[in-house]
C-alpha positions as CSV (number, residue, x, y, z in Angstrom):
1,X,0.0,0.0,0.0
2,X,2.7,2.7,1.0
3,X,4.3,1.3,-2.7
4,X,1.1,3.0,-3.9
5,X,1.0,5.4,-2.0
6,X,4.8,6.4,-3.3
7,X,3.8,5.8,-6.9
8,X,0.6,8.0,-7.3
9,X,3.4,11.1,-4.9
10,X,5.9,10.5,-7.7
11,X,3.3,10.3,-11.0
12,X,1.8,13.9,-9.5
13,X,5.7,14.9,-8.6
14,X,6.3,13.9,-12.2
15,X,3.1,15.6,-13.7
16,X,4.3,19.1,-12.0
17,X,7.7,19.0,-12.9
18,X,6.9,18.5,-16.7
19,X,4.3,21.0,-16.4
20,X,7.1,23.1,-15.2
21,X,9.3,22.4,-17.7
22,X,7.3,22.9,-20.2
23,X,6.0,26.4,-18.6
24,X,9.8,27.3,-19.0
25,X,9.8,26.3,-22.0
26,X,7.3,28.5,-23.2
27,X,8.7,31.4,-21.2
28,X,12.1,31.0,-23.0
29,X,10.9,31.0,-26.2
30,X,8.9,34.0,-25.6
31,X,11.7,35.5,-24.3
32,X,13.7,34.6,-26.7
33,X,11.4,35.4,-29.8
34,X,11.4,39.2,-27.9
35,X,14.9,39.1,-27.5
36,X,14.7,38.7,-31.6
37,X,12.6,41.7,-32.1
38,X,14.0,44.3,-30.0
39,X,17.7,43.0,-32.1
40,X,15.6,43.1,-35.5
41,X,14.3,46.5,-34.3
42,X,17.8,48.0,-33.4
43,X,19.1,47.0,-36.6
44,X,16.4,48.4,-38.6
45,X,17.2,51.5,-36.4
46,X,20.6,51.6,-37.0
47,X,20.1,50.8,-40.6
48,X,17.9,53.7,-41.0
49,X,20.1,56.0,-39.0
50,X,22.9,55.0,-41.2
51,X,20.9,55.4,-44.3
52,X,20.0,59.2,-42.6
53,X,23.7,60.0,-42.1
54,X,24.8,58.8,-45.6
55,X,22.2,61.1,-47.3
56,X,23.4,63.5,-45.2
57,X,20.3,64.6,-42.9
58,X,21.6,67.2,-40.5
59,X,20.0,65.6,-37.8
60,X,21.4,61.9,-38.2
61,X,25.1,63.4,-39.1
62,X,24.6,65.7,-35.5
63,X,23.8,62.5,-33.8
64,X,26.7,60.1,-35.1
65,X,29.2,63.0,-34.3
66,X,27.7,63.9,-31.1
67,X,28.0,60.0,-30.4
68,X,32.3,60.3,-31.5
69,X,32.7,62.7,-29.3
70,X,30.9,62.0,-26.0
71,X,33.0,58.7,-26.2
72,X,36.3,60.9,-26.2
73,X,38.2,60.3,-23.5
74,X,39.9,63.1,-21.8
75,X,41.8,63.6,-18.6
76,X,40.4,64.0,-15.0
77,X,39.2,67.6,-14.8
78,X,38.6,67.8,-18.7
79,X,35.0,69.6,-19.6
80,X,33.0,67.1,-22.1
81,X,30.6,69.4,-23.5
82,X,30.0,70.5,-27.3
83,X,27.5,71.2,-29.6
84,X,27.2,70.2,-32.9
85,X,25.7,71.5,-36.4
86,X,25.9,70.0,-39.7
87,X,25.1,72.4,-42.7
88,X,24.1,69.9,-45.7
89,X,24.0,72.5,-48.3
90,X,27.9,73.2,-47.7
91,X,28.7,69.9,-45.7
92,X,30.8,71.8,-43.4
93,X,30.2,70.4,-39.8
94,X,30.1,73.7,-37.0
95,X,31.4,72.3,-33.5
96,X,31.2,74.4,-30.4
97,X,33.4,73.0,-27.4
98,X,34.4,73.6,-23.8
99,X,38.0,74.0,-23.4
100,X,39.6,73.3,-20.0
101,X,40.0,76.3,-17.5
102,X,42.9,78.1,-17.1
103,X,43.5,75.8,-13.6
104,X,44.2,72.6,-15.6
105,X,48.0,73.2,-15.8
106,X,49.7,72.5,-11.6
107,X,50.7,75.3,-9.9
108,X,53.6,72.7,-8.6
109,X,56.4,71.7,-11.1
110,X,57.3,69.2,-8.3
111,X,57.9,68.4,-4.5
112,X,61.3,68.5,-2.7
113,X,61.6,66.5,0.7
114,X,64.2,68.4,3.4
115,X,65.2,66.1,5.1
116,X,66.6,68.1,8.4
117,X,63.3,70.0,8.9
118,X,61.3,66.8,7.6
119,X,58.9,68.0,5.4
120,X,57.8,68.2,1.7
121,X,57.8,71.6,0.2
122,X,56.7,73.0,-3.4
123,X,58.6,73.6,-6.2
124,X,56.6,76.1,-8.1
125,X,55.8,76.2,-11.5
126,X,56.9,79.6,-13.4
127,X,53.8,81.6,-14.9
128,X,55.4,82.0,-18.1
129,X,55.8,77.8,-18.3
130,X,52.5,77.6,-17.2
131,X,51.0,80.1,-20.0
132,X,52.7,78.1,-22.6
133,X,51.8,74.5,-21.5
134,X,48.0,76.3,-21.0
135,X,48.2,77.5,-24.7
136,X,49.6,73.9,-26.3
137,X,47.0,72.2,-24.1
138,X,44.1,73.9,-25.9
139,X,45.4,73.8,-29.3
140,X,45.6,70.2,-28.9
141,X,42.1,69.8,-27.7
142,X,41.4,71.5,-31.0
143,X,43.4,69.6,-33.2
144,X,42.2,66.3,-31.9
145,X,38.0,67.6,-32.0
146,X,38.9,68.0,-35.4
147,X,40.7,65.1,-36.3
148,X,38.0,62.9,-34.2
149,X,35.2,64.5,-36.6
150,X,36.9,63.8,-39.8
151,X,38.0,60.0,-39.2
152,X,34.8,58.8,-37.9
153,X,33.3,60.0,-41.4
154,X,34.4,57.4,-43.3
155,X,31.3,58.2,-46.1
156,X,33.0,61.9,-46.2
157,X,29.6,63.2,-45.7
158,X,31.8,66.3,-44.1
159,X,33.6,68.6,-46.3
160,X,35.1,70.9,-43.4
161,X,34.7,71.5,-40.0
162,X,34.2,74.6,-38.2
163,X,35.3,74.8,-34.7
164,X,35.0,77.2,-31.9
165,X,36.6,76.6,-28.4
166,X,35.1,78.4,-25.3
167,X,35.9,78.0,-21.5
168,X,33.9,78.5,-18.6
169,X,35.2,80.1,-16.1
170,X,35.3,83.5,-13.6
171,X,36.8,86.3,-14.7
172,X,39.5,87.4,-11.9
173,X,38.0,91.2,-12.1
174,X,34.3,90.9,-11.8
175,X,33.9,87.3,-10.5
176,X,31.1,86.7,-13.0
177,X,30.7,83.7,-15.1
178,X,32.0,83.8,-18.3
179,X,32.7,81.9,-21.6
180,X,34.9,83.5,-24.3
181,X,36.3,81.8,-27.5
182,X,40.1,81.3,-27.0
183,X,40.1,79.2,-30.5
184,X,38.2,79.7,-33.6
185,X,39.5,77.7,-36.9
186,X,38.1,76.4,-40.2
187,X,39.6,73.6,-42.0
188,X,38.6,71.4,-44.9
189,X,39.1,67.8,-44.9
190,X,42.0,68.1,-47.5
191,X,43.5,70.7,-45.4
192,X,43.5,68.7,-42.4
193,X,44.6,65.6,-44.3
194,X,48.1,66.5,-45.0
195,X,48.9,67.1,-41.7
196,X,50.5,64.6,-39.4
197,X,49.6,65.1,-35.9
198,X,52.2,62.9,-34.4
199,X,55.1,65.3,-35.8
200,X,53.2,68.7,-35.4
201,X,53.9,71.3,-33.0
202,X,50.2,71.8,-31.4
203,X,50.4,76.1,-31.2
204,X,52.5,76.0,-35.0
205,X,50.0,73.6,-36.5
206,X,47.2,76.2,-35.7
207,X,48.9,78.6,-37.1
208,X,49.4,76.8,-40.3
209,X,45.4,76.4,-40.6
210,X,44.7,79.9,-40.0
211,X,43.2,79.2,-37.1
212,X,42.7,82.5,-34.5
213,X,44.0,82.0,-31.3
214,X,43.5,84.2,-27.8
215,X,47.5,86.1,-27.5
216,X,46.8,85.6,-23.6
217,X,44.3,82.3,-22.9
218,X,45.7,82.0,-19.5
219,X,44.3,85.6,-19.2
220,X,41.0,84.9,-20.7
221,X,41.7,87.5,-23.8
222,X,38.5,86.6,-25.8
223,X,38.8,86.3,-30.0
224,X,35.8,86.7,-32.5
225,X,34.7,83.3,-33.5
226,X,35.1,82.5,-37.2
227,X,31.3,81.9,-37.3
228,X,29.1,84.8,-35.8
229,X,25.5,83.6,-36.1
230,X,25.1,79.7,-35.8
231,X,21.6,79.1,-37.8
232,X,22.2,75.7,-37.8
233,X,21.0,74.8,-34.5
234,X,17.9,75.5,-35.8
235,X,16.1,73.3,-38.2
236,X,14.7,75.7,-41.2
237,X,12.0,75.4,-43.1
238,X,10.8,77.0,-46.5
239,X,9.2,79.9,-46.2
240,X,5.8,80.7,-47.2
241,X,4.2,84.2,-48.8
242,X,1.0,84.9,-46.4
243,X,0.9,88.5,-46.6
244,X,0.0,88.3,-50.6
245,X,-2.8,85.9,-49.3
246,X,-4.5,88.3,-46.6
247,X,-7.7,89.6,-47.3
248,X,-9.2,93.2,-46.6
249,X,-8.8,93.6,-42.8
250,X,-8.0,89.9,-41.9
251,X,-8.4,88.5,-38.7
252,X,-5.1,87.1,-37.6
253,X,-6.4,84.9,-34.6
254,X,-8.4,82.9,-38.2
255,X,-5.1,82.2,-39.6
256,X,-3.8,78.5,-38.9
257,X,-0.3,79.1,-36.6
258,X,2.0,78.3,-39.8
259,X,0.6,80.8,-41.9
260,X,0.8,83.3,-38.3
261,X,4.3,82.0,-37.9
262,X,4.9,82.8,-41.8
263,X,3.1,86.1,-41.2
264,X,5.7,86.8,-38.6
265,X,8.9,85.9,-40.2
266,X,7.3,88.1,-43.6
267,X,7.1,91.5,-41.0
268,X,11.0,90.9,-39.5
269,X,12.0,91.0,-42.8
270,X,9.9,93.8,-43.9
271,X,11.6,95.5,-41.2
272,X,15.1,94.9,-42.4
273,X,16.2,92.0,-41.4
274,X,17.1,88.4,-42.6
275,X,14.8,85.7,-41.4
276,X,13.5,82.1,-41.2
277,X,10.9,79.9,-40.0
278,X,11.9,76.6,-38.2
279,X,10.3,73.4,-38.6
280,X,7.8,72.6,-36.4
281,X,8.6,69.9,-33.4
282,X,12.4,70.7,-33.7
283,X,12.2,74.2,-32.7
284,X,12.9,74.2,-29.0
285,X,9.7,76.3,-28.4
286,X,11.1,78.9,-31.7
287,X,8.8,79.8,-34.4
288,X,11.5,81.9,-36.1
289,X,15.1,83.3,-36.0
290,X,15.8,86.9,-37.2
291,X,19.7,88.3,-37.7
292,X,20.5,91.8,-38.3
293,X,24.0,93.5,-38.5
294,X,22.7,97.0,-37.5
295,X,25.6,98.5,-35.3
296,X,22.5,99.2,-32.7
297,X,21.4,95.7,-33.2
298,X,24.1,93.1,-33.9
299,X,23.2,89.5,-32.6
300,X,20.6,86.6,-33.5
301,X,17.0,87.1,-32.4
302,X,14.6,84.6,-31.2
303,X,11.2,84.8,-31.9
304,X,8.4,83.0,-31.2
305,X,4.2,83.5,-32.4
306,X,1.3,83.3,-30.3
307,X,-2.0,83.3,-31.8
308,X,-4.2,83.7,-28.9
309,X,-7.0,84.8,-27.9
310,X,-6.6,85.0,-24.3
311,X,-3.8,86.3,-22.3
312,X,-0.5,84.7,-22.5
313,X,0.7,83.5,-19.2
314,X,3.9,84.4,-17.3
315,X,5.3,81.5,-17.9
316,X,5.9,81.3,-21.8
317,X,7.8,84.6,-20.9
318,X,10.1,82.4,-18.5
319,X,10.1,79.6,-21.3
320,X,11.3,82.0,-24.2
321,X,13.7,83.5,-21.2
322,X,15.6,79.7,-21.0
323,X,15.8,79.6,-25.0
324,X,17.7,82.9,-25.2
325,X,19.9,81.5,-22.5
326,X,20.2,78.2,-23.9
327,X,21.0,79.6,-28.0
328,X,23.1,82.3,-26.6
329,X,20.7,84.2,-28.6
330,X,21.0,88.5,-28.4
331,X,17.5,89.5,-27.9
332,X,14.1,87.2,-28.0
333,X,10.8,88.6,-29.0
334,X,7.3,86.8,-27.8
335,X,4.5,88.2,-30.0
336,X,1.0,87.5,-29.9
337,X,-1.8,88.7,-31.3
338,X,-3.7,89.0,-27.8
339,X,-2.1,90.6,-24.6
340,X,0.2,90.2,-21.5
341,X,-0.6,90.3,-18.0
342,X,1.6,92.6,-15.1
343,X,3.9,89.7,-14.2
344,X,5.4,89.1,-17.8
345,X,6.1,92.7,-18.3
346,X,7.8,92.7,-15.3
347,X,9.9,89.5,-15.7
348,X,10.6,91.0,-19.4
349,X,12.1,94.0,-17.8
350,X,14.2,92.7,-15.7
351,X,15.8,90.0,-17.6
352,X,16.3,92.5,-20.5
353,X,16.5,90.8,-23.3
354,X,13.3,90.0,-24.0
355,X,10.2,92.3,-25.7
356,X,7.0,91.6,-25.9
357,X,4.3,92.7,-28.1
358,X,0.9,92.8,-28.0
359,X,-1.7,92.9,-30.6
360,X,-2.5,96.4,-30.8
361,X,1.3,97.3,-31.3
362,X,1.5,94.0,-34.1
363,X,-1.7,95.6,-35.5
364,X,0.1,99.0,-36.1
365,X,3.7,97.2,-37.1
366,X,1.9,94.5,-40.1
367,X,0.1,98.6,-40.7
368,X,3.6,100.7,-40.9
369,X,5.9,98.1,-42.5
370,X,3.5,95.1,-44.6
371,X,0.9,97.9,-45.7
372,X,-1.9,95.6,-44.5
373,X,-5.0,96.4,-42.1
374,X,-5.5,93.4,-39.7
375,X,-7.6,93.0,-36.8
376,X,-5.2,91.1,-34.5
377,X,-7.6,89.1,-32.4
378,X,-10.4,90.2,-28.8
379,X,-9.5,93.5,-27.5
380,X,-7.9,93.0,-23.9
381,X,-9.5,94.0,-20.4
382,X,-8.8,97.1,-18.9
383,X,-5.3,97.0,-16.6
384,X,-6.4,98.3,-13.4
385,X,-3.5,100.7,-12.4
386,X,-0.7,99.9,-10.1
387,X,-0.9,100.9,-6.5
């Protein structure tokens, strides 16, 4: 009986472990089957980002670079920050770097032991040694950002490459922040390709490419970068004609916000400037980007379009105040065709960069420089005035 008894525990011991088995089984090749996918789907990925990069789509070619050089390896104390733009219709790549403060050379050339008074004292490093190894650090920096850019482009999708070195540090007579170019230099792939590093004299070998190079980096002495306005951070679209579309006194809030942004971009030039409309989900919250070189006016203006009909809170002020930080822009301009309240004039004026206008002031601009008689959108409520 307890033969029995041990037969039927083991049959049902039995049952449950293949039932296991085969419930492992099943899980494995799910698993496995995913693990399939998710490879098929990376590859089809990476197939299509390769595909991107060799048709040169700024976008794809941004990526793969920006990919070469976060997996630089620098020093301890070395900055790892840049910022990349790919211009297609030139195929010049434009790379904005952080070069290493000023604090990366030792103060100490070494350390001397006395023995009698038994202890370790410095052996200081000469300014003028430190000033030179300073200036031969950075040029190597540059020299390699380049040379890391042009040999990971083995589809020489990249004609030339633009590069402008910056470094973020305090400036020893105001104690603010700052970040001036110390290195600025343009150089085509043929250029570049004669050159052997290993045998190059880092400082020379800029001065061979032209490049322009701070006379005092260790003193922060800023240079003009090669490249003034950087447009292509910004992903540009073709623009569109909406004024010739605009009827007898138009109602702007009725137009769809392309045609507004269009409508936008149509009055900064009007004005006297050069402009374009960026695409739309790539824009970092900017409809359009304006550049004059007016003496009064000399820098790259952000601009974005509001087509409301209701007041436009504080806090697209704020927004449009971390995009003019972020581009490094000059000046940022939030239009809409309804109104602001108290608090975003106020944060306007104090930041400083930033103007707003309303749709009574648009009205009377699209009037003055477009020759057209809109109707911007509801007229606002009454401010009640400040106490």
């Amino acid at each position: 009986m307890r033969f029995g008894e041990a037969q039927e525990r083991h049959r049902r011991a039995e049952e449950k472990r293949l039932a296991t088995l085969e419930r492992k089984r099943a899980e494995h090749r799910q698993a496995e089957a995913q693990a399939l996918d998710e490879v098929a789907i990376f590859n089809r990925k990476l197939d299509e980002e390769r595909e991107a990069y060799r048709a040169g789509e700024p976008a794809a070619v941004e990526a793969h670079l920006g990919a070469v050089l976060d997996a630089s390896e620098y020093p301890l104390g070395f900055p790892h920050e840049h910022r990349i733009a790919f211009r297609p219709a030139t195929g010049d790549v434009l790379v904005e770097i952080h070069l290493p403060p000023e604090a990366i050379v030792p103060a100490a050339r070494g350390y001397r032991y006395v023995k009698n008074r038994d202890e370790t004292t410095v052996l200081p490093r000469p300014e003028k040694e430190r000033k030179e190894i300073y200036a031969s650090v950075l040029a190597q920096v540059a020299l390699r950002t380049v040379h890391e850019v042009l040999t990971s482009d083995p589809d020489r999708i990249v004609n030339g490459v633009i590069l402008n070195g910056h470094v973020r540090t305090i400036d020893r007579a105001t104690g603010q922040e700052v970040s001036p170019c110390l290195v600025t230099l343009s150089a085509s792939r043929e250029q570049f390709g004669k050159l052997r590093l290993s045998q190059v004299d880092p400082a020379q070998c800029l001065r061979g490419l032209n490049a322009l190079v701070s006379p005092n980096p260790y003193d922060l002495e800023p240079i003009r970068p090669i490249v003034e306005f950087d447009l292509s951070k910004y992903r540009l679209m073709d623009s569109m004609d909406v004024v010739a579309g605009l009827d007898s006194r138009p109602v702007l809030v009725k137009l769809t916000p392309t045609e507004f942004e269009h409508l936008i971009r149509q009055l900064f030039e009007a004005i006297g400037m050069e402009a374009w409309n960026t695409q739309a989900s790539k824009d970092e919250g900017v409809d359009a980007v304006a550049v004059s070189k007016d003496p009064v006016f000399n820098g790259e203006c952000i601009i974005q379009a509001k087509r409301y009909s209701k007041l436009v809170g504080v806090e697209s002020v704020q927004a449009l105040a971390g995009v003019v930080e972020h581009k490094r822009a000059a000046k940022g301009v939030l239009i809409t065709t309804s109104w602001f309240g108290r608090a975003s004039h106020d944060f306007a004026r104090q930041h400083g960069r930033l103007q707003l206008i309303e749709g009574p002031e648009l009205k009377y601009l699209i009037k003055e420089h477009l020759g057209k008689d809109v109707i911007p959108g509801p007229v606002p409520p009454k401010r009640r005035p400040s106490r």
